[in-house]
C-alpha positions as CSV (number, residue, x, y, z in Angstrom):
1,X,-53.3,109.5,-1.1
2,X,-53.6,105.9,-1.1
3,X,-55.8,103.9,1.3
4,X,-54.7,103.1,5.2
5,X,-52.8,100.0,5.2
6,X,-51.9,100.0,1.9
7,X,-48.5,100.2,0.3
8,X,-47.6,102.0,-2.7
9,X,-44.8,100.1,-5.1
10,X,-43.3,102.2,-7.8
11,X,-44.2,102.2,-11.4
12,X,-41.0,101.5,-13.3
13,X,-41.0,101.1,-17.3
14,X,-38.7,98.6,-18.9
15,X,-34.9,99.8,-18.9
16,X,-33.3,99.7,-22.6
17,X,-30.9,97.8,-21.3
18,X,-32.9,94.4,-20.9
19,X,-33.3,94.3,-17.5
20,X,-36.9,94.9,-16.3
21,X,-37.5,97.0,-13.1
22,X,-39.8,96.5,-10.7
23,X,-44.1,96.5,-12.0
24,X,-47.3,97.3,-10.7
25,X,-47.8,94.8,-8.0
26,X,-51.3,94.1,-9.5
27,X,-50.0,93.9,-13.5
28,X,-46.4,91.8,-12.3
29,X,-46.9,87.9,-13.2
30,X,-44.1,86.2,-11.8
31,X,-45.0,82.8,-13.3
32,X,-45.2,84.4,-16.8
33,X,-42.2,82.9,-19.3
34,X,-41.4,86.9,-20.0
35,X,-40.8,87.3,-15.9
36,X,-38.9,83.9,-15.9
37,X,-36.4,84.8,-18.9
38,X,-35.7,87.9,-17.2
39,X,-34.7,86.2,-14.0
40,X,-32.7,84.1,-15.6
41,X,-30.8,86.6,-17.6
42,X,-30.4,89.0,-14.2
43,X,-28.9,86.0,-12.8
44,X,-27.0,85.1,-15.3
45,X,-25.6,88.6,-15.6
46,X,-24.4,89.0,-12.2
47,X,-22.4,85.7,-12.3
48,X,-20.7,87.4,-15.1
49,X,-19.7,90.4,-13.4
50,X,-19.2,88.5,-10.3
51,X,-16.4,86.2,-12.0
52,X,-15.0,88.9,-13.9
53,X,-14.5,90.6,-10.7
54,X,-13.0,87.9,-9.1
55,X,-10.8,87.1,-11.9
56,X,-9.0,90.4,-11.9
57,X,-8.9,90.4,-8.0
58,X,-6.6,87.3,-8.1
59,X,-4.5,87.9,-11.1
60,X,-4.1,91.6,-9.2
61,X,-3.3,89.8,-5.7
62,X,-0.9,87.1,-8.3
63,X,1.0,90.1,-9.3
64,X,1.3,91.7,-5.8
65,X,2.7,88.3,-4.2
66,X,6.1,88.5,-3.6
67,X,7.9,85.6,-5.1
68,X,5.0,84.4,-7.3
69,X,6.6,82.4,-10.2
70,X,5.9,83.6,-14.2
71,X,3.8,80.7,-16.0
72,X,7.1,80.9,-18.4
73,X,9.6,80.0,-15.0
74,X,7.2,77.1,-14.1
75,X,6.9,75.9,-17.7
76,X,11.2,76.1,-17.8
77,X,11.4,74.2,-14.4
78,X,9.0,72.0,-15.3
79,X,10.9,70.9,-18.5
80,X,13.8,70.9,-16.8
81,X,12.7,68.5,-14.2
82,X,12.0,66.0,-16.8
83,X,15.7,65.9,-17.7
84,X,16.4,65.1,-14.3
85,X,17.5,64.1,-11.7
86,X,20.6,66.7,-10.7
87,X,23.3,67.0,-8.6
88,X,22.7,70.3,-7.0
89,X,25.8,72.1,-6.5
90,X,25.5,75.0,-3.8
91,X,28.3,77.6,-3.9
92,X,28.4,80.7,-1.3
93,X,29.8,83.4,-3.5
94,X,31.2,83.9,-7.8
95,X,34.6,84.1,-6.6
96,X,34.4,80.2,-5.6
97,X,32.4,79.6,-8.2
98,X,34.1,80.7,-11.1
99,X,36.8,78.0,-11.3
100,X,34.0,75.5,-11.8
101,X,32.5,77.7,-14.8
102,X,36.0,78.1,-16.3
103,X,36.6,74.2,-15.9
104,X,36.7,72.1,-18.8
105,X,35.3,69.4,-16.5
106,X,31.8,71.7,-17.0
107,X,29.4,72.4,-19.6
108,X,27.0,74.8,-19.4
109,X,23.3,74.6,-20.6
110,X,20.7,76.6,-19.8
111,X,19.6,78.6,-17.0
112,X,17.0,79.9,-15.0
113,X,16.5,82.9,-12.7
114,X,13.9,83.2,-10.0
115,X,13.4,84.1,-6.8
116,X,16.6,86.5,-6.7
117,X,18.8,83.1,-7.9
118,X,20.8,81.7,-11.0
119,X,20.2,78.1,-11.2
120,X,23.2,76.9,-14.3
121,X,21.8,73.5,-15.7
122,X,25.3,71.6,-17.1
123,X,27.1,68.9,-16.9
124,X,30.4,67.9,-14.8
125,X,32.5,65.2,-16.2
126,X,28.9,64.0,-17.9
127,X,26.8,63.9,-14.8
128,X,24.0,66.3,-15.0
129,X,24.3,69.2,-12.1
130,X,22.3,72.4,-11.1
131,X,24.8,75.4,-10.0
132,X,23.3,77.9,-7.6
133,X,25.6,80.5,-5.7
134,X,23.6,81.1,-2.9
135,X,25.5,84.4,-1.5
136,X,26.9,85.3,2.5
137,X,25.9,83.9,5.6
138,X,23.6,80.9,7.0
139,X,20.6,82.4,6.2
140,X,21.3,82.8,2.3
141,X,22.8,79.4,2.2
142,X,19.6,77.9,3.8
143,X,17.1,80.0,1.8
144,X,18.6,78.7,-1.4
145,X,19.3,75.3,-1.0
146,X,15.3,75.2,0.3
147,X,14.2,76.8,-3.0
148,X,16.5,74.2,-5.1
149,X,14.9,71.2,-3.1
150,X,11.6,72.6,-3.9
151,X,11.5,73.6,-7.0
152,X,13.9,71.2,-8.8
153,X,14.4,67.3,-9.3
154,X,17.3,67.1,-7.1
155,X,19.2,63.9,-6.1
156,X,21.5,64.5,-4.0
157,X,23.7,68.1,-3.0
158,X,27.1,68.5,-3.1
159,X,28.3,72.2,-1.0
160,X,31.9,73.6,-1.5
161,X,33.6,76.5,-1.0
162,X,36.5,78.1,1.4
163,X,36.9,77.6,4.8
164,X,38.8,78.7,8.1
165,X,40.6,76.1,9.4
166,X,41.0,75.3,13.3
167,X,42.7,72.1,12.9
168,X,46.7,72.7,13.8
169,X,47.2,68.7,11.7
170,X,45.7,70.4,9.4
171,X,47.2,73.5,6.4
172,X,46.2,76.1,4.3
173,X,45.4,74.9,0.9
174,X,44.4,71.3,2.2
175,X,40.6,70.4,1.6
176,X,38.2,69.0,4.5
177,X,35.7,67.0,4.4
178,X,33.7,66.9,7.4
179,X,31.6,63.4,8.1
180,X,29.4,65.8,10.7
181,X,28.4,69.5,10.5
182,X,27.3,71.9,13.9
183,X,25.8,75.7,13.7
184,X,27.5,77.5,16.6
185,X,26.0,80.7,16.2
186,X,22.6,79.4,18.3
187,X,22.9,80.3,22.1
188,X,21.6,80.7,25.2
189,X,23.8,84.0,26.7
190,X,23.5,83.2,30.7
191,X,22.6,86.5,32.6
192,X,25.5,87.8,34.9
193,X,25.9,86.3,38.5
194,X,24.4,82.7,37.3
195,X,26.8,80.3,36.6
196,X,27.0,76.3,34.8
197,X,24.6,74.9,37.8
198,X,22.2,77.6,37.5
199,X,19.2,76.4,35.2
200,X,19.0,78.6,32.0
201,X,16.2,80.4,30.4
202,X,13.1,78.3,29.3
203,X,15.4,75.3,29.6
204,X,12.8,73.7,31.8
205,X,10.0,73.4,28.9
206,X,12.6,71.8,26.9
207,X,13.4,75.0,24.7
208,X,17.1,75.1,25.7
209,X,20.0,72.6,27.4
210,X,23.5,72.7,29.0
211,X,24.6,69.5,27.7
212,X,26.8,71.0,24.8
213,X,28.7,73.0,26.8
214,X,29.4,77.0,27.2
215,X,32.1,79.3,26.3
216,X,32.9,81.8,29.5
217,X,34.0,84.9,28.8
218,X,36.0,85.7,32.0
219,X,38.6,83.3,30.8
220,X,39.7,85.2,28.1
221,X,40.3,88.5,29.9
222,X,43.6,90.2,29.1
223,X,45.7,92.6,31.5
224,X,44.1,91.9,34.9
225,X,46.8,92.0,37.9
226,X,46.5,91.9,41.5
227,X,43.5,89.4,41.7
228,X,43.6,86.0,42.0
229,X,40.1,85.3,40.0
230,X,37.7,87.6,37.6
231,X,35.5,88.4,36.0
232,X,33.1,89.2,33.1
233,X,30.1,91.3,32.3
234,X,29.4,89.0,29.4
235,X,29.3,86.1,31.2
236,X,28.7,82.4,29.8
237,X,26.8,81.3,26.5
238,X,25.5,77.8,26.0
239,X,26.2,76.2,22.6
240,X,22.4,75.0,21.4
241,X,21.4,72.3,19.0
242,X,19.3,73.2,16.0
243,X,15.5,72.3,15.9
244,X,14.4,70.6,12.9
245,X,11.2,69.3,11.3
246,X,12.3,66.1,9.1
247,X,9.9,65.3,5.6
248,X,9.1,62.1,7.2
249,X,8.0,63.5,10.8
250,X,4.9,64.7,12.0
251,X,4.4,68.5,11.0
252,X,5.0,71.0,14.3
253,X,6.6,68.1,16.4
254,X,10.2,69.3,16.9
255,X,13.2,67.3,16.9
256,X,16.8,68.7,18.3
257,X,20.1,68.3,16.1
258,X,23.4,69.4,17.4
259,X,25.8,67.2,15.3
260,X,24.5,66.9,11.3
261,X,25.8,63.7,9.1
262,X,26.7,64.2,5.9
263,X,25.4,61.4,3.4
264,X,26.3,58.2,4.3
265,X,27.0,57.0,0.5
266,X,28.7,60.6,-0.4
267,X,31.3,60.2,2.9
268,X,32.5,57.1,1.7
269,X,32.9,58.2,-1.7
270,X,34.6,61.1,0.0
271,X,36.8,58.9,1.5
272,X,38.5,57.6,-1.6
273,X,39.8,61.3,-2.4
274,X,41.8,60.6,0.7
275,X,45.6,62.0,0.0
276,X,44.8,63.5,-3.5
277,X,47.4,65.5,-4.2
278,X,46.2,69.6,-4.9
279,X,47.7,72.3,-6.1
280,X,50.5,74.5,-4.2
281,X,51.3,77.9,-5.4
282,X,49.3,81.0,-6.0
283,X,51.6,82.1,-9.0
284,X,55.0,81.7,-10.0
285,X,56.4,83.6,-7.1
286,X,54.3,82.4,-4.4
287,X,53.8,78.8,-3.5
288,X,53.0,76.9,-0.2
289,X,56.0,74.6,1.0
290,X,54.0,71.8,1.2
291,X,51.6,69.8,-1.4
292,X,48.1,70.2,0.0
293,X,46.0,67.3,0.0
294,X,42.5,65.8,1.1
295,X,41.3,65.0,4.4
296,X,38.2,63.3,5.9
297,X,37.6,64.6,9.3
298,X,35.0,64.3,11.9
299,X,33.7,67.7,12.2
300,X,32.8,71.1,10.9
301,X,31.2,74.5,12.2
302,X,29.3,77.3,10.3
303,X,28.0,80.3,11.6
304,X,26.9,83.7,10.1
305,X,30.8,85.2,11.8
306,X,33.8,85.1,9.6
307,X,36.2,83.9,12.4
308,X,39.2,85.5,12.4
309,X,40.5,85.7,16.2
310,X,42.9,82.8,17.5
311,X,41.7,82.6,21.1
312,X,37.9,81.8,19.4
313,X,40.1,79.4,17.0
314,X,41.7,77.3,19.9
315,X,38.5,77.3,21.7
316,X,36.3,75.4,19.4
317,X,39.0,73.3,18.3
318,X,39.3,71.9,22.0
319,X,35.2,72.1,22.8
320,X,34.3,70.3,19.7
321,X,37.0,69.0,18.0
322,X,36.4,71.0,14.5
323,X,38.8,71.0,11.7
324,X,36.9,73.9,9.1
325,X,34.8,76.9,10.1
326,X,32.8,78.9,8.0
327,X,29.6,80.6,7.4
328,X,27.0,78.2,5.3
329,X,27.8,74.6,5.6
330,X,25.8,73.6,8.6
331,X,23.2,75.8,7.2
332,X,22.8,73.4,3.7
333,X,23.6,70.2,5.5
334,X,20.5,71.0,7.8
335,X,18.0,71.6,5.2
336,X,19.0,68.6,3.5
337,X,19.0,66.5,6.8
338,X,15.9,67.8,6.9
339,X,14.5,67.1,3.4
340,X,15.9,63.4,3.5
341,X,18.7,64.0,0.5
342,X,21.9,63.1,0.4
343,X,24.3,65.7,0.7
344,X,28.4,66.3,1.2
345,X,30.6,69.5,2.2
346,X,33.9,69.8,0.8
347,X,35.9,72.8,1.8
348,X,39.6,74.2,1.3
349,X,41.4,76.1,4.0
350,X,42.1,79.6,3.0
351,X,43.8,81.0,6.3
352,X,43.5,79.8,9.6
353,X,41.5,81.7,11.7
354,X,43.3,83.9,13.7
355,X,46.0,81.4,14.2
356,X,48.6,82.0,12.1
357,X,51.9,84.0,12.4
358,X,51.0,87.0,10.0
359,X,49.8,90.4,11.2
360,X,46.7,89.4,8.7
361,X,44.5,86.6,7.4
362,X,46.3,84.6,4.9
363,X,42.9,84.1,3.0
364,X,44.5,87.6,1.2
365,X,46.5,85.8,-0.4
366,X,45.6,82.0,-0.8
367,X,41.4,82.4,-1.2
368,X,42.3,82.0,-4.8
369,X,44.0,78.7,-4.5
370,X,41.6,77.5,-2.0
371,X,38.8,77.6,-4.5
372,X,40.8,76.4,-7.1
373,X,41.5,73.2,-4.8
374,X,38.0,72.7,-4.3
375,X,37.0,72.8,-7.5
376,X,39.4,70.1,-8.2
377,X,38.0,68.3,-5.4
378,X,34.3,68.7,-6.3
379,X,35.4,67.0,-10.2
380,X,36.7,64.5,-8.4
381,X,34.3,63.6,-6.5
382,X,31.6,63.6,-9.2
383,X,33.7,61.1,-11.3
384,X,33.9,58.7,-8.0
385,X,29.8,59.7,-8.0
386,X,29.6,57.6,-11.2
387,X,31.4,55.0,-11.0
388,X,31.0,54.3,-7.5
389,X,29.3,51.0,-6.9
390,X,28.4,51.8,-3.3
């Protein structure tokens, strides 16, 4: 038994594997250059292990990440880049953008996929562009132009595709090109009972506003006799403008955008397209009688709702004065607002929204040619691009 106040330390030999263990209190020199090389070599030993662990931890959590790039992507976009710059052309769906692939105005190079995307690297009419079909709906449209901005030397982005149209100066097979674009899919939806002086939800810390106007639903009810007024469950929503967080602003200090220009260069190239003449028939047996042709206009609207209903048609026309409606423009004019780049949407009318004469929309039958005129557009404009001295 060892002595009162004394502790006991255990007796350990040298391990075969180089590292010693703990000595006799009374035979363990710690000053010695054996005890010292050892330390050394312990240490040494765990900063091995320590950064192999580490290592395989973040290559592990690498792999895991959603959306984390292959060194062979970035190595692609990075040679790619120093080709640059592009135009970036953003397409919503293949169906639009097929005439452009089968154009002998485009040359294909190489491509890249990431991210759930195609980016095509080519050429139209000589200028070099970046293809990307982005697919359905604001979201989509936003997500990808984003990841092209990002990712790629971009100088400027050039959106087409097919449209609605809610402009009655305006026909099926003509193409617009909006000088201002507006997302009407962001609302406040007024509870029943309150009414346009009635202040809305969280408007008073600046969140939302009644200056844009409201749509009320009580004026579009059908079949009601034997009143003089009525009314609507649904009540009123408020048309709201889009925050937005410009490059050259201060991060988390919000800015509010209703009305998004276009590029000020790109409009007035735009304008010189003015009255080209486009195609008019689908085939030999079907054929508009009219020549389509191009049109500047003031305004567009986008939201994630393919509008197909003529009261909604003849409502926004007279609110806002729109001329095309569809799902992504507003969407890729915003992120580019937003990223300081130039940017233009050109669209072709495929039907026109609810408003026409047949029991269905004509974009059955004339998507088609729409696409077909905006392709023709988009060609044109690039050649206006390059030898524009604007």
């Amino acid at each position: 038994m060892p002595a009162s106040g004394t502790s006991v330390c255990p007796h350990v030999s040298p391990r075969a594997d180089g590292f010693s263990s703990i000595q006799d209190p009374q035979s363990f020199d710690p000053f010695s250059p054996r005890t010292q090389q050892v330390h050394i070599e312990k240490q040494m030993a765990v900063a091995h292990w320590l950064v192999l662990f580490v290592t395989v931890i973040v290559v592990s959590n690498m792999r895991d990440v959603n959306g984390a790039l292959p060194a062979a992507t970035l190595e692609a976009i990075a040679k790619a880049n120093a080709n640059g710059p592009y135009i970036g052309i953003v397409i919503p769906n293949l169906f639009e953008m097929g005439p452009l692939l089968n154009s002998s105005s485009y040359s294909a190079a190489e491509i890249i996929d990431f991210s759930g995307r195609r980016f095509r690297f080519g050429t139209v009419e000589e200028r070099k562009v970046i293809l990307v079909m982005t697919g359905l709906g604001v979201i989509n449209a936003a997500i990808t132009t984003q990841l092209l901005l990002s990712f790629f030397n971009v100088e400027g982005v050039i959106h087409y595709g097919i449209a609605g149209n809610a402009n009655p100066d305006l026909h099926i097979g003509d193409v617009a090109i909006p000088q201002y674009w507006a997302h009407t899919g962001l609302w406040n939806w007024q509870r029943y009972g309150q009414g346009p002086e009635d202040e809305l939800a969280l408007e008073s810390s600046g969140d939302y506003t009644r200056t844009l106007g409201y749509l009320r639903f009580a004026n579009y009810t059908t079949n009601v006799t034997g009143c003089a007024s009525h009314d609507n469950l649904l009540n009123n929503i408020w048309y709201q403008p889009e925050e937005v967080f410009p490059v050259t602003g201060t991060p988390e200090e919000r800015q509010h955008e209703f009305w998004v220009p276009v590029g000020s260069t790109y409009f007035a190239v735009a304008k010189k397209l003015e009255g080209l003449k486009l195609e008019s028939c689908v085939n030999a047996t079907t054929c508009l009688n009219y020549t389509p042709s191009v049109s500047t206009v003031e305004r567009g609207v986008s939201a994630s709702i393919y509008l197909d209903n003529s009261a909604y048609r003849s409502f926004i026309y007279d609110k806002f004065n729109v001329s095309p409606v569809d799902m992504e423009s507003t969407s890729v004019a915003l992120i580019c607002y937003q990223q300081n780049t130039s940017f233009i949407a050109i669209r072709a009318l495929s039907d026109l929204a609810g408003g026409g004469s047949a029991e269905s929309n004509e974009a059955d039958t004339f998507v088609n040619l729409a696409s077909d005129n905006a392709v023709t557009v988009v060609v044109e404009f690039i050649k206006q691009l390059s030898s524009s001295t604007l």
